[in-house]
Phi, psi and omega in degrees: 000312157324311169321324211270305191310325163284334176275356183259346179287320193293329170296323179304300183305337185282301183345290226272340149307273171347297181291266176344303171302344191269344194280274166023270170334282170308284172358294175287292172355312159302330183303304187288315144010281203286297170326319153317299218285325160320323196285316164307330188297315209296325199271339173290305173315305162314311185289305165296289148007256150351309193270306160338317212267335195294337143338277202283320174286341179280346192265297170293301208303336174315307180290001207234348186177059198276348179279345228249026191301326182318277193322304165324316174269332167320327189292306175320317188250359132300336155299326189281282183348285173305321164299339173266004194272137200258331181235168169305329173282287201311339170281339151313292137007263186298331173304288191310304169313324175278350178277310179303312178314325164289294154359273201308316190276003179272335172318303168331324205280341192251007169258338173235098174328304161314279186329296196305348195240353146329074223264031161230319169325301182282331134321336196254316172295283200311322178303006195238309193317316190254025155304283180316328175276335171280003176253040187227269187312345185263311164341318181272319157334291179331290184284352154282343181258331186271331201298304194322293182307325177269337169303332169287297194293353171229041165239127188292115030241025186254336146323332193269298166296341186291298170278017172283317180277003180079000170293166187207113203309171195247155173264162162322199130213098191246155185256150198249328189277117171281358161308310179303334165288309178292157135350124162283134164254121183263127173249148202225000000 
């Protein structure tokens, strides 16, 4: 009786190793998880933001360049595109558009003098200037919490649990126009 006792304890004991690790796993998985949709609410916030200020810039720049309509609505319905965008690509997207879509109206500021020398203009720029940068920093985050999660999710053995439990990778939020990737070039 004894003998039979020792090969069933030593199974109990692998049991109950095999199960903590498998608890581990999962866990940190949740972990890295949790950390994404954290890391996305900071990019929601910051967007919303974004989506605030572009109202009120769109508004001044009317009075100021009211023939200048083409341009308005781009901004307007790049915006509405993003407030309405349901996953990371299509909200990607929808960023690249309001950015070229900003491009143009900030362009407007160097065709219309008056505008440029507004000081609610120029205030709605710079709060927008440092929108952007903080929807910068919440990108890399973001996309530094998905390099993480998915590496784990696709490194042996928690890849085996991961897809036993349904996790699933997550995407980038990658910029699509490669212009926005290079150096802006300044000419003198």
């Amino acid at each position: 009786m004894a003998l039979l006792g020792i090969p069933l304890l030593a199974l109990l004991g692998l049991v109950v190793v095999v199960a903590a690790w498998a608890i581990g796993v999962y866990n940190r998985l949740v972990k890295l998880k949790v950390r994404c949709e954290d890391a996305w609410a900071s990019i929601d916030v910051q967007l919303k933001r974004r989506y605030d200020l572009i109202p009120n810039l769109v508004e001044t720049v009317k009075g100021y360049a009211s023939h200048e309509r083409e341009t308005l609505e781009a901004v307007i319905a790049a915006r509405q595109a993003g407030i309405s965008a349901d996953n990371v690509q299509d909200q990607a997207q929808a960023e690249n558009m309001i950015t070229g879509a900003l491009k143009s109206l900030f362009a407007l500021s160097e065709a219309y003098p008056d505008l440029k020398a507004n000081t609610n203009f120029g205030q709605l720029q710079e709060e927008l200037s440092s929108t952007e940068n903080k929807i910068s920093f919440a990108r890399q985050n973001y996309n530094g919490n998905v390099r993480g999660y998915n590496t784990r999710l696709e490194s042996f053995p928690d890849n085996v649990l991961g897809g036993m439990f349904g996790f699933m990778r997550r995407e980038f939020f990658e910029l699509d126009d490669v212009a926005q990737r290079e150096a802006p070039k300044v000419e003198f």
